[in-house]
PDB file of N, CA, C and O in Angstrom, chain B, residues numbered from 101:
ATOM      1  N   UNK B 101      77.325  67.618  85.093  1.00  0.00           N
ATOM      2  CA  UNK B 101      77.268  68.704  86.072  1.00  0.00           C
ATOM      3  C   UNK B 101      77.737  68.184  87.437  1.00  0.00           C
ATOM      4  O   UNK B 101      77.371  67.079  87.835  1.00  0.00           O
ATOM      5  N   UNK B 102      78.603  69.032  88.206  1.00  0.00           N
ATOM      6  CA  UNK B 102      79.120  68.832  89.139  1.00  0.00           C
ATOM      7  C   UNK B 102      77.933  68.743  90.571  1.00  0.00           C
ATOM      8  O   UNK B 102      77.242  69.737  90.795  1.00  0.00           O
ATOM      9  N   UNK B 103      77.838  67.869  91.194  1.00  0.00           N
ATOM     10  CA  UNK B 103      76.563  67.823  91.972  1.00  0.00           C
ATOM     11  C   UNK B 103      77.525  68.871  93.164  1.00  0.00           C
ATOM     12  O   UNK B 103      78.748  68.845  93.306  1.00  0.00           O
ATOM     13  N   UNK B 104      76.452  69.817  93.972  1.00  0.00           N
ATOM     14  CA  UNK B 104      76.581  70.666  94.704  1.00  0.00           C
ATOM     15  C   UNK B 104      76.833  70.232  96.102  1.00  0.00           C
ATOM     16  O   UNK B 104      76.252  69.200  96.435  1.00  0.00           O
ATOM     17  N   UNK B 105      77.730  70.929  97.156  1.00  0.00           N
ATOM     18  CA  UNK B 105      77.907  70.795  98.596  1.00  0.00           C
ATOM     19  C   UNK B 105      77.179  69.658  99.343  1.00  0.00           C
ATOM     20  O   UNK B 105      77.443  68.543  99.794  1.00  0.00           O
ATOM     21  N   UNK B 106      75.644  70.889  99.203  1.00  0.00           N
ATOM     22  CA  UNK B 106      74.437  69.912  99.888  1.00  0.00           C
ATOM     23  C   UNK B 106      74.184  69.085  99.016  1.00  0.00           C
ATOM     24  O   UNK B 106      73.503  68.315  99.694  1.00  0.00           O
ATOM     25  N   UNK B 107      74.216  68.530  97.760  1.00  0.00           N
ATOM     26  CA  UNK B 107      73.995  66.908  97.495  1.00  0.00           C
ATOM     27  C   UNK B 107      74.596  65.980  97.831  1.00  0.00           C
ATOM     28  O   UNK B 107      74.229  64.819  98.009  1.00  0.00           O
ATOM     29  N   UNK B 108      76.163  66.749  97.997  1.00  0.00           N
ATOM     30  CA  UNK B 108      77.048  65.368  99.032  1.00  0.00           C
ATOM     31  C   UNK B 108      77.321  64.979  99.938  1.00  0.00           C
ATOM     32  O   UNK B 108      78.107  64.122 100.342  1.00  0.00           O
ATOM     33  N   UNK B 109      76.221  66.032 100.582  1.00  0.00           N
ATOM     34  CA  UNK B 109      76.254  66.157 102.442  1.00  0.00           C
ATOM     35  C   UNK B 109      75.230  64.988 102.580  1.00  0.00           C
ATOM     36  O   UNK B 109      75.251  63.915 103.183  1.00  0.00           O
ATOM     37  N   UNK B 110      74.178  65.725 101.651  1.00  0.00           N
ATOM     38  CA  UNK B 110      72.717  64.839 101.742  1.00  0.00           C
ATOM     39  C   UNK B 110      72.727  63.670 101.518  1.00  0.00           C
ATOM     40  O   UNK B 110      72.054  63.054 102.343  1.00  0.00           O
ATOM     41  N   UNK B 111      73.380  62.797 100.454  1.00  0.00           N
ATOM     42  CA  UNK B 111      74.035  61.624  99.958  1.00  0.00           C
ATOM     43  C   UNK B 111      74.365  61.234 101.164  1.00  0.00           C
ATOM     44  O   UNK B 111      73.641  60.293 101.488  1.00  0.00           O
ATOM     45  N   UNK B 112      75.376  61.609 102.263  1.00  0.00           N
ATOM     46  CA  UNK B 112      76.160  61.103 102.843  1.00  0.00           C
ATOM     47  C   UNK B 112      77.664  61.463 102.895  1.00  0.00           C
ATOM     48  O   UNK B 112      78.274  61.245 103.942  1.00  0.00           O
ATOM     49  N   UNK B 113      78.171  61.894 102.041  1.00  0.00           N
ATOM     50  CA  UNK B 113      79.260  62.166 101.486  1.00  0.00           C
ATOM     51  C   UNK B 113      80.179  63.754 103.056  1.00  0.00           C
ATOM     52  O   UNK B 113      80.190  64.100 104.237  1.00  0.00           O
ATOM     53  N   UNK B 114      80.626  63.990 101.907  1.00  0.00           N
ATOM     54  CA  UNK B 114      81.254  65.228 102.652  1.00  0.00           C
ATOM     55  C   UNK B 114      80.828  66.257 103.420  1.00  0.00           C
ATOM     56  O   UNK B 114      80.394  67.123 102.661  1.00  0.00           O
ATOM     57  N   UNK B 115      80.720  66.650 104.755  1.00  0.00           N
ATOM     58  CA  UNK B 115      79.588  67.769 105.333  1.00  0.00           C
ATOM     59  C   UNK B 115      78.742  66.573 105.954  1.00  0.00           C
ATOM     60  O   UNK B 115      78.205  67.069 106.945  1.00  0.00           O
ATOM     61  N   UNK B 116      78.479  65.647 105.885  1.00  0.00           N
ATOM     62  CA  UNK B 116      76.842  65.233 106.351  1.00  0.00           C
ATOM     63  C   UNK B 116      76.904  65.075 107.539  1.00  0.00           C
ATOM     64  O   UNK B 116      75.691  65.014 107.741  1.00  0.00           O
ATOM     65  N   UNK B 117      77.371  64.949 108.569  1.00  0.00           N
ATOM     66  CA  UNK B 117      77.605  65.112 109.855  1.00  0.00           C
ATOM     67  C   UNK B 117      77.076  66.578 110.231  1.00  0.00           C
ATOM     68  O   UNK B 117      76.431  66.833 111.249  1.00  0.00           O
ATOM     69  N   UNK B 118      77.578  67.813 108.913  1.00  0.00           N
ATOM     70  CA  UNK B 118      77.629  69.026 109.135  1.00  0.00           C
ATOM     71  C   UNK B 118      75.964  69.485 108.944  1.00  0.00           C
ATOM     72  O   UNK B 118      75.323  70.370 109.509  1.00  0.00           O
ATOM     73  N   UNK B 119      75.679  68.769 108.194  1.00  0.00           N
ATOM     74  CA  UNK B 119      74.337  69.039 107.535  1.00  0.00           C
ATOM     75  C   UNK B 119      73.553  68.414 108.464  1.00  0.00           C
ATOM     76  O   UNK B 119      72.397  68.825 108.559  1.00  0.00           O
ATOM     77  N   UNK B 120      73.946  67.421 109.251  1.00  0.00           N
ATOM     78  CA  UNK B 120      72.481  66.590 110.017  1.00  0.00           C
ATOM     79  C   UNK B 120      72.794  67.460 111.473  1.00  0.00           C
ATOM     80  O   UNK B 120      71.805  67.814 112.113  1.00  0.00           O
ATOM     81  N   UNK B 121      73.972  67.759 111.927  1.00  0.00           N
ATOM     82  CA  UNK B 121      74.093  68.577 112.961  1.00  0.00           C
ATOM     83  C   UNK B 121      72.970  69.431 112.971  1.00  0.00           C
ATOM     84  O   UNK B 121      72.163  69.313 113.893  1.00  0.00           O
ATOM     85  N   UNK B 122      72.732  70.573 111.771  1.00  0.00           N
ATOM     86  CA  UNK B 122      72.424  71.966 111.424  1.00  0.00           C
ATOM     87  C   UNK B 122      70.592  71.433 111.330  1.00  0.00           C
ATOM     88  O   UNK B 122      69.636  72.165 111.585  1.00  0.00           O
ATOM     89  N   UNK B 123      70.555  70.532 111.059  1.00  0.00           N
ATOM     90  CA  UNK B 123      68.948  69.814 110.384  1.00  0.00           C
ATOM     91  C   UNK B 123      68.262  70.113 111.324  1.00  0.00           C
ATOM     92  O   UNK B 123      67.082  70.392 111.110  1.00  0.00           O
ATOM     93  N   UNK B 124      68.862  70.152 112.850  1.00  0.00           N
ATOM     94  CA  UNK B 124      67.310  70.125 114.264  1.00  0.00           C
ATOM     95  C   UNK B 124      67.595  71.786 114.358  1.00  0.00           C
ATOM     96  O   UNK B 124      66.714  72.152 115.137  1.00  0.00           O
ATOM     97  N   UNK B 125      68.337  72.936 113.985  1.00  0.00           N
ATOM     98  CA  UNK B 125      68.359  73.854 114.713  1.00  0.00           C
ATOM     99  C   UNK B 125      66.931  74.965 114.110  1.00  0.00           C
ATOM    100  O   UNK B 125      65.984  74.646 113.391  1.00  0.00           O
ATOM    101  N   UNK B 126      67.172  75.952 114.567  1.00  0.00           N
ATOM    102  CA  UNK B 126      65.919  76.604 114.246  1.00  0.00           C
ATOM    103  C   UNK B 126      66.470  77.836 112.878  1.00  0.00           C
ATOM    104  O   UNK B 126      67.522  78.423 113.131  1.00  0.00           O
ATOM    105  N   UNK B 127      65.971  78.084 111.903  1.00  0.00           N
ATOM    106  CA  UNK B 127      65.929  78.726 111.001  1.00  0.00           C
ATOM    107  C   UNK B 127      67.193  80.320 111.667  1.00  0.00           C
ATOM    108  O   UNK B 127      68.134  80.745 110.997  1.00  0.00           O
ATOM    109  N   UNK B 128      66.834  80.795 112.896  1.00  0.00           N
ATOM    110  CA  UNK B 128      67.362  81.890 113.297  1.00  0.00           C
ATOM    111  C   UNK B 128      69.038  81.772 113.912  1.00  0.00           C
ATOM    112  O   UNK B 128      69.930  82.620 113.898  1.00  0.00           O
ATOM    113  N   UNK B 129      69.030  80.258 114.477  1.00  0.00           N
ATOM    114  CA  UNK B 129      70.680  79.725 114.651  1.00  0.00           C
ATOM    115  C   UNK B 129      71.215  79.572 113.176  1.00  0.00           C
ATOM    116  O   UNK B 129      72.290  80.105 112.901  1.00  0.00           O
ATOM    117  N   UNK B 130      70.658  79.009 112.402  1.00  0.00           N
ATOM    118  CA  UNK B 130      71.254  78.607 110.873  1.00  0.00           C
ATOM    119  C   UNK B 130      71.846  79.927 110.246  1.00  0.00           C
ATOM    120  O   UNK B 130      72.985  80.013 109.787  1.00  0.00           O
ATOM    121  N   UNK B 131      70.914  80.946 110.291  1.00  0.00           N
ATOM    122  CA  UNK B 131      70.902  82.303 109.876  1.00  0.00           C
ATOM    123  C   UNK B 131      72.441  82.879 110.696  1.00  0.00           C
ATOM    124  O   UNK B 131      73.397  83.407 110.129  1.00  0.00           O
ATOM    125  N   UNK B 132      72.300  82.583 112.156  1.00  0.00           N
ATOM    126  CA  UNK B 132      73.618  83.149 112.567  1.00  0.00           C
ATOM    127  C   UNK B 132      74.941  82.457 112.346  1.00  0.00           C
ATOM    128  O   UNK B 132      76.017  82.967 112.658  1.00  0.00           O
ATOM    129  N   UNK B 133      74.753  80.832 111.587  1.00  0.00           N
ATOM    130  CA  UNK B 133      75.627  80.076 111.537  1.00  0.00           C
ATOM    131  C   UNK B 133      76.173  80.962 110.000  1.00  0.00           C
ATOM    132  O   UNK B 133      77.223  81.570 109.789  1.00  0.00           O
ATOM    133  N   UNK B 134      75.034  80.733 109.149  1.00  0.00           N
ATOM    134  CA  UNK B 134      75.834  81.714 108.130  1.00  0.00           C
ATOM    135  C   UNK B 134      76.589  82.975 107.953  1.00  0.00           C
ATOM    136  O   UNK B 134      77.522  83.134 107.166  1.00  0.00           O
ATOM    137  N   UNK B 135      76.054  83.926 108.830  1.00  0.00           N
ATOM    138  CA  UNK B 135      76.719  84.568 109.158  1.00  0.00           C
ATOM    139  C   UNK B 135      78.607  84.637 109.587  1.00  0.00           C
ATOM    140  O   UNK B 135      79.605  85.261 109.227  1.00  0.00           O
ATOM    141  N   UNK B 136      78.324  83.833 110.314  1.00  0.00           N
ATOM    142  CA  UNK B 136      79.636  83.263 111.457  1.00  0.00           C
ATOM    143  C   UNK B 136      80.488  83.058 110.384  1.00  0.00           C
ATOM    144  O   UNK B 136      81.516  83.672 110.096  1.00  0.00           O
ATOM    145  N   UNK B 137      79.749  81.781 109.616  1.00  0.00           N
ATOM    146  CA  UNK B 137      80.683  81.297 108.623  1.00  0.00           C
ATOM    147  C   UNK B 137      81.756  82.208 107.505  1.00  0.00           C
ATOM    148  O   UNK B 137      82.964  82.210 107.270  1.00  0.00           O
ATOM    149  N   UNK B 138      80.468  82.997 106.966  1.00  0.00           N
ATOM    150  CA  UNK B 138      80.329  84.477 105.746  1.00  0.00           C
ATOM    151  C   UNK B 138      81.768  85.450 106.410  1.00  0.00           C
ATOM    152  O   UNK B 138      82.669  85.805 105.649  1.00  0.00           O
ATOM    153  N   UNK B 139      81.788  85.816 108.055  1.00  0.00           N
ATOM    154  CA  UNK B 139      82.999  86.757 108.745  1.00  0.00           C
ATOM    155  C   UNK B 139      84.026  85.729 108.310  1.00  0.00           C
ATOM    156  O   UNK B 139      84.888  86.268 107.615  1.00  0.00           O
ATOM    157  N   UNK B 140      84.255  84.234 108.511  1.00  0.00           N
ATOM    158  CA  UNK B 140      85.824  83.503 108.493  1.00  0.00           C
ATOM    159  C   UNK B 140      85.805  83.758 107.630  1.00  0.00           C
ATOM    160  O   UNK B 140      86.679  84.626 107.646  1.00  0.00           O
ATOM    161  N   UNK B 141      85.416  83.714 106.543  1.00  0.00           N
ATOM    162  CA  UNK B 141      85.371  83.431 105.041  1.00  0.00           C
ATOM    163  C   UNK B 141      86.256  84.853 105.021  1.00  0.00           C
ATOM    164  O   UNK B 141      87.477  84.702 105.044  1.00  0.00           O
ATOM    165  N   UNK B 142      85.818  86.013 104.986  1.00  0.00           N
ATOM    166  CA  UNK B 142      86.329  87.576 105.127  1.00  0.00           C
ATOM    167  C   UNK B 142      87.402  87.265 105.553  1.00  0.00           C
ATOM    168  O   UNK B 142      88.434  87.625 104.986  1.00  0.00           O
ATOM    169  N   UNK B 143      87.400  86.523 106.652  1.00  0.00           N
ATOM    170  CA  UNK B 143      88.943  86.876 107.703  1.00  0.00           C
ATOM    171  C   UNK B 143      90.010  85.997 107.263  1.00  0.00           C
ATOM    172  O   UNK B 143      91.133  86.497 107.192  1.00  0.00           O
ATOM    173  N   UNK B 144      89.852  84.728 106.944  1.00  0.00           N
ATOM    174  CA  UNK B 144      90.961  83.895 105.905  1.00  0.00           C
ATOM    175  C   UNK B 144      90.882  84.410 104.621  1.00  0.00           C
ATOM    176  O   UNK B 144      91.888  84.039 104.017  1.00  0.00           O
ATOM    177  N   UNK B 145      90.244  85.015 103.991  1.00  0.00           N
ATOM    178  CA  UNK B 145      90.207  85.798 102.533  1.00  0.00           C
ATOM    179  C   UNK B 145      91.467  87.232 103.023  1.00  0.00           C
ATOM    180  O   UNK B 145      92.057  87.784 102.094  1.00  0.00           O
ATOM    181  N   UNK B 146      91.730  87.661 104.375  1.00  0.00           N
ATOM    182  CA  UNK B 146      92.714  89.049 104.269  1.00  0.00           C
ATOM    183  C   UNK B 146      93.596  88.078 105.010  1.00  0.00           C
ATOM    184  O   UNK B 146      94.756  88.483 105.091  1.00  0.00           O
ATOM    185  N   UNK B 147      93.411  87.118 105.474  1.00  0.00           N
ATOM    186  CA  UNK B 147      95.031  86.547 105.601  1.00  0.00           C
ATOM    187  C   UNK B 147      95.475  86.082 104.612  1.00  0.00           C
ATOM    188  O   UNK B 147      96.701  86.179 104.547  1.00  0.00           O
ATOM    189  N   UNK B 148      94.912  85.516 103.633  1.00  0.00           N
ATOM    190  CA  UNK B 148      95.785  85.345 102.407  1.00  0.00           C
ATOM    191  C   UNK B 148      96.567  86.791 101.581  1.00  0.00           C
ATOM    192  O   UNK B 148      97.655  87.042 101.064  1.00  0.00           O
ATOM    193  N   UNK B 149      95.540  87.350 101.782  1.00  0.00           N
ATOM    194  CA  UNK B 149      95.895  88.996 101.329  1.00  0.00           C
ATOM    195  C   UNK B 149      97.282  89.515 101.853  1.00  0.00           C
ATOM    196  O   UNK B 149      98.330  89.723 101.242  1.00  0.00           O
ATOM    197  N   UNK B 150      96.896  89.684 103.424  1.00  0.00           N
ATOM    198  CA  UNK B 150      97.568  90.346 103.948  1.00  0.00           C
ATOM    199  C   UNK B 150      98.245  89.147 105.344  1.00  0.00           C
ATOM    200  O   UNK B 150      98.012  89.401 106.526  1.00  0.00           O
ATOM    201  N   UNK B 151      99.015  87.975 104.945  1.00  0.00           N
ATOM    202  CA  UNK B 151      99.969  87.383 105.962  1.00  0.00           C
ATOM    203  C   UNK B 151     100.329  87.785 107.042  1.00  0.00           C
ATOM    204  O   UNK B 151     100.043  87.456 108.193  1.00  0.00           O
ATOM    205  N   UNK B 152     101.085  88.642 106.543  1.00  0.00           N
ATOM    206  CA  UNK B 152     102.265  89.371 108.028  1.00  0.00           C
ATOM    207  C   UNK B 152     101.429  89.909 109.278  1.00  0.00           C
ATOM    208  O   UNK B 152     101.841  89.959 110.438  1.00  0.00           O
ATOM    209  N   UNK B 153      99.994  90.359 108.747  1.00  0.00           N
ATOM    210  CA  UNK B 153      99.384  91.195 109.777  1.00  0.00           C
ATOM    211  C   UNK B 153      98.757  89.545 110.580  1.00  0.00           C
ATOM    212  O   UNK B 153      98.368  89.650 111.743  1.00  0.00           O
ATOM    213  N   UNK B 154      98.709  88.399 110.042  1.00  0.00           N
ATOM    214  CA  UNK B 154      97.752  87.564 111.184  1.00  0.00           C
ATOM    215  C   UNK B 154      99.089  86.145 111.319  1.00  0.00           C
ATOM    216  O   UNK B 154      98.769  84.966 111.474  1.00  0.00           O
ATOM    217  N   UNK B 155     100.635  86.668 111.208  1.00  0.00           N
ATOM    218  CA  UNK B 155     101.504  85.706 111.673  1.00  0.00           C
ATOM    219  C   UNK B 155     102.386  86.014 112.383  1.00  0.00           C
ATOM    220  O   UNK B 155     102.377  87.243 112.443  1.00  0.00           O
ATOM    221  N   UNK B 156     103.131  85.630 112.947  1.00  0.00           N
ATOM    222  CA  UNK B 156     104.281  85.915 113.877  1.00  0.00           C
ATOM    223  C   UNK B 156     105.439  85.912 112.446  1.00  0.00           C
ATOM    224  O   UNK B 156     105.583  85.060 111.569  1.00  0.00           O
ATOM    225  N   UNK B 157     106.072  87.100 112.640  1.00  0.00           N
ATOM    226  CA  UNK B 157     107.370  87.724 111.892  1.00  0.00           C
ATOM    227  C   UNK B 157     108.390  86.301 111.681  1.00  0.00           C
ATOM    228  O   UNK B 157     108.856  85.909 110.612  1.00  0.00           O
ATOM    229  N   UNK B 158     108.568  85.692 113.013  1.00  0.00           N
ATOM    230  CA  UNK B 158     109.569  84.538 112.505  1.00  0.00           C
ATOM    231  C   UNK B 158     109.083  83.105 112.018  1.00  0.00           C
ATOM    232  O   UNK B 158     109.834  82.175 112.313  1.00  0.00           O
ATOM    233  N   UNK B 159     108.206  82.878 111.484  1.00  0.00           N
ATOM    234  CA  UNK B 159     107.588  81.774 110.455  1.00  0.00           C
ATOM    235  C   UNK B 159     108.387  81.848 109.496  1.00  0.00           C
ATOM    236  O   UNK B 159     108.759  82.868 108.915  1.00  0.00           O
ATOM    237  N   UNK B 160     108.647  80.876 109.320  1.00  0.00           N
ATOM    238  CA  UNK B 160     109.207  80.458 108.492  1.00  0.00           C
ATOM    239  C   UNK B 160     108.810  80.507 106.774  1.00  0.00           C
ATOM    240  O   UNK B 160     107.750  79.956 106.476  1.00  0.00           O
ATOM    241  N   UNK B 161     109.403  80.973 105.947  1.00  0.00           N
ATOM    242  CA  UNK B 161     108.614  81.296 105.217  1.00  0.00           C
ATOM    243  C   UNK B 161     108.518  79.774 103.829  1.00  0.00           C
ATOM    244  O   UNK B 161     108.382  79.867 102.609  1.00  0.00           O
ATOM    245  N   UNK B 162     108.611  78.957 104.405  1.00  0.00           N
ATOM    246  CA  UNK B 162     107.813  77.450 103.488  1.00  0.00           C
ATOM    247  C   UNK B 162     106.391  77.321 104.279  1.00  0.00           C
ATOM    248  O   UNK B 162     105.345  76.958 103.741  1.00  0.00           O
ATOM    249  N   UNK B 163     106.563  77.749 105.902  1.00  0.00           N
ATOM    250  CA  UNK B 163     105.663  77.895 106.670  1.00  0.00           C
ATOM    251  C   UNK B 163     104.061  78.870 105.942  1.00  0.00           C
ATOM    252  O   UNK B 163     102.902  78.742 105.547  1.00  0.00           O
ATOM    253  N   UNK B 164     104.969  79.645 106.146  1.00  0.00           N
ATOM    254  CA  UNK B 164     104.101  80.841 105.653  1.00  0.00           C
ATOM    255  C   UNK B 164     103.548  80.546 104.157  1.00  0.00           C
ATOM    256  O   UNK B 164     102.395  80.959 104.031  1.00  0.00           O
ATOM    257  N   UNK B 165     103.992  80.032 103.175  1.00  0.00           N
ATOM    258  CA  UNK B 165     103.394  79.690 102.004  1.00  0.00           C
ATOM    259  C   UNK B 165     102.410  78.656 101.629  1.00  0.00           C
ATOM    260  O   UNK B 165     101.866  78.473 100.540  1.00  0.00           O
ATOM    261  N   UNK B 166     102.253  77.840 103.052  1.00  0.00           N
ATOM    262  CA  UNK B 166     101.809  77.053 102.945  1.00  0.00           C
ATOM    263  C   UNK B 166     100.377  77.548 103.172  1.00  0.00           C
ATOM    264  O   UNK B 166      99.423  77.313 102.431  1.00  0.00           O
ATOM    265  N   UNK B 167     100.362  78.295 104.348  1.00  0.00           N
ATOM    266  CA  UNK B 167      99.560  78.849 104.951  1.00  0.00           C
ATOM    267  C   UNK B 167      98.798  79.284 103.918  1.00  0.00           C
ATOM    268  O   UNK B 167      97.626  78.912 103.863  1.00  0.00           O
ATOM    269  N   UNK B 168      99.318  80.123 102.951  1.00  0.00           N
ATOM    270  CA  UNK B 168      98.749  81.268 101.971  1.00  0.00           C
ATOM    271  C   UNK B 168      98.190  80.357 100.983  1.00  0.00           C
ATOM    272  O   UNK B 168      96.971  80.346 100.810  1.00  0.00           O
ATOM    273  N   UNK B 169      99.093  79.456 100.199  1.00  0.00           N
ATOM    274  CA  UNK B 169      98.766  78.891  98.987  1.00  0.00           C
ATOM    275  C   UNK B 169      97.379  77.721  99.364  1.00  0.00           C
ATOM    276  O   UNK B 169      96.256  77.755  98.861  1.00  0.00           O
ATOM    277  N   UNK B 170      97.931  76.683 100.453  1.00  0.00           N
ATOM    278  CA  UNK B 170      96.960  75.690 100.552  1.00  0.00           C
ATOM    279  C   UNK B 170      96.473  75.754 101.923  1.00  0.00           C
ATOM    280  O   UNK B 170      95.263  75.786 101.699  1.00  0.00           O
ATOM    281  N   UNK B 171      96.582  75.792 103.098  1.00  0.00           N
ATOM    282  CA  UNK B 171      95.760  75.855 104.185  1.00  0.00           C
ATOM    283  C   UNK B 171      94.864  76.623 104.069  1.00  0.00           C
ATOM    284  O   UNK B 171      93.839  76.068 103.675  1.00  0.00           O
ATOM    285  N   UNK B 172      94.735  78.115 104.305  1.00  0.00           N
ATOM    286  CA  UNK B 172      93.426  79.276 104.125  1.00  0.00           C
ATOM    287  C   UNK B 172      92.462  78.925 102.842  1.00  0.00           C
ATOM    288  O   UNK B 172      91.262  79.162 102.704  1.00  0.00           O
ATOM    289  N   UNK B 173      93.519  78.189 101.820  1.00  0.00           N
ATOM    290  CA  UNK B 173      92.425  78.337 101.161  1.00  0.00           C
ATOM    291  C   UNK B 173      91.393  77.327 101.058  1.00  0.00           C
ATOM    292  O   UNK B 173      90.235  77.288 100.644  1.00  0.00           O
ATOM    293  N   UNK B 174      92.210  76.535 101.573  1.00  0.00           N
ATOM    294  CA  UNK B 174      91.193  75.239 101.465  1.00  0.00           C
ATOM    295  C   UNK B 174      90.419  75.324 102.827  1.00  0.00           C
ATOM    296  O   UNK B 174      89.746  74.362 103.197  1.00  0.00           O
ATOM    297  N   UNK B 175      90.540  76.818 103.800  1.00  0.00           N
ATOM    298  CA  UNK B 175      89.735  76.840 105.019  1.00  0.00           C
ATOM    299  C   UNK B 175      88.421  77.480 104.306  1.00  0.00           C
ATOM    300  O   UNK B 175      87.260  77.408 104.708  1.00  0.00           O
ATOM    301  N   UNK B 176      88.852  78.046 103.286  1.00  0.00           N
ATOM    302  CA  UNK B 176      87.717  79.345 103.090  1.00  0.00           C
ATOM    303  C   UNK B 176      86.716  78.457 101.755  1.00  0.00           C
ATOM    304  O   UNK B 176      85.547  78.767 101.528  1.00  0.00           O
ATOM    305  N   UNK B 177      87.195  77.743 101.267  1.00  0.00           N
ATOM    306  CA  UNK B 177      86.576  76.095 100.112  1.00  0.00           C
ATOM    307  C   UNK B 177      85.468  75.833 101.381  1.00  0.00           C
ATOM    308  O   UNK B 177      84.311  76.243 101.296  1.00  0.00           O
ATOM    309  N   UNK B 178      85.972  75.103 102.555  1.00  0.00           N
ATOM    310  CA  UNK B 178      85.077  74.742 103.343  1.00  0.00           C
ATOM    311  C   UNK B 178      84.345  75.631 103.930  1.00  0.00           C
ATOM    312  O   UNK B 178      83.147  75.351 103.883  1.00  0.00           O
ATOM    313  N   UNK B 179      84.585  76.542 104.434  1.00  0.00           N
ATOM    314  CA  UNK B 179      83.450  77.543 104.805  1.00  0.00           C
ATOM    315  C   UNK B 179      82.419  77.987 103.808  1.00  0.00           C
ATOM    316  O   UNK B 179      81.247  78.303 104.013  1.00  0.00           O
ATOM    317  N   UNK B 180      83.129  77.945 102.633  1.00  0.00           N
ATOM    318  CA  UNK B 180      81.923  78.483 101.955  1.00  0.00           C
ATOM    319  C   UNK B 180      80.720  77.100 101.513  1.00  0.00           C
ATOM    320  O   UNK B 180      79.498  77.237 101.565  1.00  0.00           O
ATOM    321  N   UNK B 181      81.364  75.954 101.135  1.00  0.00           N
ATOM    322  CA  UNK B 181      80.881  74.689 101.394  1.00  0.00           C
ATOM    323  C   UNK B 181      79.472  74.329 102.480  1.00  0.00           C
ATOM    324  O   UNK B 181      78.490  73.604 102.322  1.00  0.00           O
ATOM    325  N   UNK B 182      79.836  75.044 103.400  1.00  0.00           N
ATOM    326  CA  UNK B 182      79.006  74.614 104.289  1.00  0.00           C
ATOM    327  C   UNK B 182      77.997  76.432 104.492  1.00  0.00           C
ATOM    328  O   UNK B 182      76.959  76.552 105.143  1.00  0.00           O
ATOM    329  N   UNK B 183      78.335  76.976 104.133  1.00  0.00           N
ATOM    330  CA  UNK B 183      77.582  78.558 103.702  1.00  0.00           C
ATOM    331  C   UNK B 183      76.701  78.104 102.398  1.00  0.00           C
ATOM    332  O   UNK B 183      75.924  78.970 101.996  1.00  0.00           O
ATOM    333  N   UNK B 184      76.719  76.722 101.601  1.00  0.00           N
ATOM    334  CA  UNK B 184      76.067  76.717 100.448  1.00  0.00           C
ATOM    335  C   UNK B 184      74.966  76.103 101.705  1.00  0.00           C
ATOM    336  O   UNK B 184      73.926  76.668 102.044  1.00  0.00           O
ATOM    337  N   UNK B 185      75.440  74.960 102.207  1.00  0.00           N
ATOM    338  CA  UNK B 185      74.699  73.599 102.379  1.00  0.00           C
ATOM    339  C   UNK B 185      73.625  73.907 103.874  1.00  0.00           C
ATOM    340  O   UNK B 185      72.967  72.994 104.373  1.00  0.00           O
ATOM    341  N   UNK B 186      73.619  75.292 104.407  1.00  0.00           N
ATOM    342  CA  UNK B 186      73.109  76.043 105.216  1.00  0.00           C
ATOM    343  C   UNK B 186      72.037  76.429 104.456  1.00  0.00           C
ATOM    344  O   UNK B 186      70.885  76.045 104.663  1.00  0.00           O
ATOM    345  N   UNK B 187      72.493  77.429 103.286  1.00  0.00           N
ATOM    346  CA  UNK B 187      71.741  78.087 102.657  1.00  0.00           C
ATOM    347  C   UNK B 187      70.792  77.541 101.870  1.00  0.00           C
ATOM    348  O   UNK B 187      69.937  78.307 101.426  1.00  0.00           O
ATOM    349  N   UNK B 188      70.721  75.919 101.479  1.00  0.00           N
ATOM    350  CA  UNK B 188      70.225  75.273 100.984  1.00  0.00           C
ATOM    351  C   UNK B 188      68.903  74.341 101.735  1.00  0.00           C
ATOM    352  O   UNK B 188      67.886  73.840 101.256  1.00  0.00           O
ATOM    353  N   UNK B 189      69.406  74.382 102.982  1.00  0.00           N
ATOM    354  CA  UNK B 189      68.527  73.827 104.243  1.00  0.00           C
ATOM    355  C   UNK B 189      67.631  74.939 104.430  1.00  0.00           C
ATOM    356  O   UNK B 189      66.409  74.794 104.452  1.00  0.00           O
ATOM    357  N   UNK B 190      68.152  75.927 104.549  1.00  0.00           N
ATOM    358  CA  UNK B 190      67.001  77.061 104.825  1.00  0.00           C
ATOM    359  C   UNK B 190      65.921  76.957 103.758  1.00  0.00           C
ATOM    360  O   UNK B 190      64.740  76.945 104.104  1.00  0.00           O
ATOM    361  N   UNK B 191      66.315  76.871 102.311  1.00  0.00           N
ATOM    362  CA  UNK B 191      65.567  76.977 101.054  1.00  0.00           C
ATOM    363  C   UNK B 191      64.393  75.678 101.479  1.00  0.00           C
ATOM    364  O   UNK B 191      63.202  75.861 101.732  1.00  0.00           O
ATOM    365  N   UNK B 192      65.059  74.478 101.468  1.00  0.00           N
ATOM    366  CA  UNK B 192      64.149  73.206 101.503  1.00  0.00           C
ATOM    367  C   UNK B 192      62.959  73.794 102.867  1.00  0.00           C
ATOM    368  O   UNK B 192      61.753  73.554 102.805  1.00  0.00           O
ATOM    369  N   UNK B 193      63.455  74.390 103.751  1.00  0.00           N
ATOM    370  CA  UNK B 193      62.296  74.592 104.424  1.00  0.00           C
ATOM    371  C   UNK B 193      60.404  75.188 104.158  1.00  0.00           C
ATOM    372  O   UNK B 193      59.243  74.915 104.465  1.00  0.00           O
ATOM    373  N   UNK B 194      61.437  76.358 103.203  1.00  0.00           N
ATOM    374  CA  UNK B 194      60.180  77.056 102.763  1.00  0.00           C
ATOM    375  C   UNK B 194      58.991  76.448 102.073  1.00  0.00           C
ATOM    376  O   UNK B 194      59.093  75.879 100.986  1.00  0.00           O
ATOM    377  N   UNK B 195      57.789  76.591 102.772  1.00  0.00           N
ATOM    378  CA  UNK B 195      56.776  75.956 101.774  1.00  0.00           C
ATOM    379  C   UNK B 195      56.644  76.329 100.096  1.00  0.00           C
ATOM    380  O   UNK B 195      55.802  75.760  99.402  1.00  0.00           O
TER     381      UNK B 195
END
């Protein structure tokens, strides 16, 4: 089994900077961090959709594919990444 976000944040690994950042804040910033996160996620999810509406017309279009195929998506991998490893901090809190 593939170990999850927050186990490799927590480990040390990938995120943990992101995860020890998020560790002192209060339950109600975390809550708005997810949030925050949850809108990019939306908003690089319709630029892949929909390009033309969030680029300038003369991009180039190797430019533009790049954008679509591997940049956004690997923006919206990490956002949601760190939307797990949020959501997972909140959980460990609860008694």
């Amino acid at each position: 089994m593939k170990p999850s976000a927050y186990d490799i944040a927590k480990a040390g690994g990938r995120h943990s900077g992101f995860l020890e950042d998020h560790s002192t804040k209060t339950d109600g910033e975390i809550n708005r961090s997810i949030r925050s996160l949850t809108a990019q996620v939306e908003t690089h999810n319709d630029k892949i959709a929909n390009p033309m509406k969030w680029v300038d017309p003369t991009l180039s279009p190797q430019h533009l594919n790049g954008l679509v195929t591997s940049y956004w998506p690997k923006e919206v991998a990490n956002f949601t990444q760190q939307i797990e490893i949020l959501e997972r901090l909140l959980m460990e809190r609860k008694p």
